[in-house]
Phi, psi and omega in degrees: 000129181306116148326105172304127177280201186271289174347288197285308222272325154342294211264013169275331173310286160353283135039273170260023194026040172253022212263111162249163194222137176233168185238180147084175155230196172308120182241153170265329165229194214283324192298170227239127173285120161266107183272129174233112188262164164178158190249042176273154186269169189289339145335276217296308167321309171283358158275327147354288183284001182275286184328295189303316180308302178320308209271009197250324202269342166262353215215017173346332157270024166222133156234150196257104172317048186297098175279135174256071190320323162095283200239160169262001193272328197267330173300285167326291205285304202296319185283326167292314182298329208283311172279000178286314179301338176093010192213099211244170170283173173262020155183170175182134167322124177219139191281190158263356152266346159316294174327297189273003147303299198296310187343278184358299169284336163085064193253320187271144161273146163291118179265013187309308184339329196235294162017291218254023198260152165282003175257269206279025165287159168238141189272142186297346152269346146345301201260334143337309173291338190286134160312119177337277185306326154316300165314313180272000161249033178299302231232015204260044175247356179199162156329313196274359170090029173306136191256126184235345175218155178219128195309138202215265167263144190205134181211182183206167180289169196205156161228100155333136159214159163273096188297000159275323153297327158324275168318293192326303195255002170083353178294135200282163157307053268277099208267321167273184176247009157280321181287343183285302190290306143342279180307321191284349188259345181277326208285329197280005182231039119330118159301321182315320214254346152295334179284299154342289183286346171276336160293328193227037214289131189079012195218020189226110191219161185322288219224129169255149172230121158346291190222111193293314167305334184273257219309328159302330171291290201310306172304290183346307179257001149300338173245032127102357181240126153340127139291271171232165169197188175267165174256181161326320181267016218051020190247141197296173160235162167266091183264326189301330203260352161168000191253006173228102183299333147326294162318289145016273197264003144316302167287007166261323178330296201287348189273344159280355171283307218277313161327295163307317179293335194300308178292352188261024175059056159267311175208158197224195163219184181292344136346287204282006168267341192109015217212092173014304210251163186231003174322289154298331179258013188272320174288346192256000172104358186294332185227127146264032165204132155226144184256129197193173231251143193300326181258038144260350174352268181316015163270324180239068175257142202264017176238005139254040174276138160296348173226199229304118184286196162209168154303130139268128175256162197214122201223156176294175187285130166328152162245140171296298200247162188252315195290333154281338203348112181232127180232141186302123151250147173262170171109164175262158183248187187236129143251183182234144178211141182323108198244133164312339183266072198312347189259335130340291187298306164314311182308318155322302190287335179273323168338280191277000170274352185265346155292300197244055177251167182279352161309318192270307168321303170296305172317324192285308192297326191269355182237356175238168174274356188289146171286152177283141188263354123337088172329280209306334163276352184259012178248336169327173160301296202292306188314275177323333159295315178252016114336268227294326170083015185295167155231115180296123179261202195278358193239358181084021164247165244250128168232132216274132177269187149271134160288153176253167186304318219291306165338303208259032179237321156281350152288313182271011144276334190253010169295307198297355224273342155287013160258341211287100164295191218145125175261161174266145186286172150155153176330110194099307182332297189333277158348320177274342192272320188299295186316319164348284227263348196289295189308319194300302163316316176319292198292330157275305193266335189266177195273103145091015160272149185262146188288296194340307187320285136005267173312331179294297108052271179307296169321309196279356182262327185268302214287333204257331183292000000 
């Protein structure tokens, strides 16, 4: 018999309705404990604890616990062990398939609850200031628009180019992905790109993409088809990967486009360096434009190249259509989770409403690479001064700066942001981003698969599992 991982053994719990939930630890003194898992590395932590500090200090009957798990893939598993165990934190960073696991176990609080309360609530111009799109992906887990999350670090894709190659030849910047193929069929007939494939032979294309699951979503809707959704009934579907035929062959359209170009050495993804990332070969000459996530900037800065540095420039993710745009945003949210203690479960909820106030939120932006999740911070003074890379001198007056790469990727990321999509969560959704990254791979890399094959595959690798 096969070892139960934490995950299946979670939702066997379920199951069997025996999976209650509790909150917290142990305190020692009279103020109230708020436990908060989350996977931030040690930097995001110490602005972490500056935030904890502020809410301790305004908030004298709480103290707040920051636990760290160090990755999110260990953080999702200690917290599914946790509620099965019945003993869960009282908030915690969360993705949105994260989210819709614990939903299962009936673990997260609606936090529409405290929102809407009139004393500890938020006024609807409050909840106004949140960026449109952050903000509604509080609510993509039911029909009904239930709210389970509130926008916390938030970043999106980008396409890094080596702007010097750029200058030399005169090329305009490729805003479409004909135009991306353009620049890549003017690149091969290039000394640069002679030099490259003699250094690096089978190993050299115009534009690398990051992440083989982001480009299957992004195409998939850039070409006009639905990725999942709910039915009538509330339940997810799968549609691009097999329950809607349209959707189906829209999202074969693009993986077959991506496919020719792949083969004619135009664009690739990060596989074919051998790498996650597409960074080290974007810097080692191997690529000159890669699409990757706007709070990696400094990974793909061309002034740590291993052989000839350059300038890096920073541009929107390419388009099928300029009139569709469709760009991934990423990143995580803060829940709430059901606590026995109501004065606990409050304590939670001023927790995470003092994390996306305009105090901390603007500190998260100005000390991290994560987009401000705010109007009112990306339109501040402080903010803009430090986009802008300005310096406040001592009499307070304002002196003009260099902007840095990381600076100018949050800007032309949150330039993008009416573009910025989000899939709906539910049980299993997970299951479609893994096949996502499946199907790509197969289909650029694997021996003799047909992209049809491939979606078949898939589908049936999600239906069946």
């Amino acid at each position: 018999m096969k070892k139960l991982n934490k995950i299946a053994l979670f939702l066997l719990l379920v199951i069997c309705g025996v999976v209650a939930t509790g909150c917290g630890g142990g305190n020692d003194d009279d103020r109230i404990e708020i436990e908060y898992w989350h996977a931030n590395g040690a930097a995001l932590t110490t602005v972490l604890e500056e935030i904890k500090a502020d809410f301790e200090a305004k908030n004298p009957d709480y103290k707040v616990k920051l636990v760290s798990y160090g990755d999110y893939n260990t953080l999702r598993d200690t917290i599914t062990s946790a509620i099965a165990g019945g003993i869960a934190p009282t908030a915690a960073q969360t993705y949105p398939d994260h989210i819709s696991l614990y939903l299962e176990g009936e673990a997260l609080q609606s936090l529409d609850k405290y929102i809407n309360d009139p004393v500890n609530g938020m006024s609807k111009e409050e909840q106004a200031q949140f960026i449109e799109g952050f903000w509604a992906e509080g609510t993509i887990y039911d029909t009904a628009g239930t709210r389970y999350g509130m926008p916390f670090n938030k970043s999106t894709e980008l396409m890094y180019y080596n702007a010097d190659i750029f200058a030399k030849y005169g090329w305009e910047v490729p805003k479409t992905w004909d135009e991306v193929i353009e620049v890549a069929e003017a690149y091969k007939k290039t000394t640069e790109y002679a030099e490259a494939i003699k250094a690096n032979p089978g190993k050299v294309y115009a534009l690398g993409y990051d992440s083989e699951a982001n480009l299957f979503i992004t195409l998939t809707q850039q070409y006009g088809a639905v990725y999942t959704s709910f039915d009538a009934n509330g339940k997810g579907i799968y549609n691009a990967f097999g329950a809607v035929e349209a959707d189906v062959l829209k999202s074969k359209a693009s993986m077959n486009w991506y496919l020719e170009e792949f083969k004619k050495g135009n664009i690739a993804t990060s596989t074919a360096f051998g790498t996650d990332y597409c960074s080290d070969a974007f810097k080692a000459g191997q690529c000159i434009m890669t699409i990757g996530s706007s709070a990696g900037a400094t990974y793909n800065d061309g002034q740590a190249a291993t052989g000839v540095k350059f300038t890096t420039g920073v541009s929107a993710v390419p388009q099928k259509d300029l009139e569709n745009g469709q760009v991934i945003q990423q990143g995580t949210n803060v829940s709430l989770f059901k606590c026995s203690d109501a004065k606990e479960e409050l304590g939670g909820w001023l927790w995470l409403k003092h994390m996306v106030s305009y105090e901390s939120a603007l500190k998260w932006a100005l000390e991290t690479s994560y987009f401000p999740i705010r109007y009112d911070v990306l339109n501040s003074e402080e903010y803009q001064n430090h986009i802008k890379g300005n310096i406040i001198a001592d009499d307070g007056s304002v002196v003009e700066g260099i902007q840095t790469l990381a600076a100018k990727a949050k800007e032309a990321g949150l330039a993008q942001s009416q573009w910025f999509y989000t899939n709906v969560a539910f049980p299993g959704s997970s299951k479609a981003r893994d096949n996502a990254e499946t199907i790509v791979q197969q289909i650029l890399y694997g021996d003799s698969m047909t992209v049809d094959k491939a979606y078949t595959d898939a589908y049936n690798s999600i239906m069946n599992d």
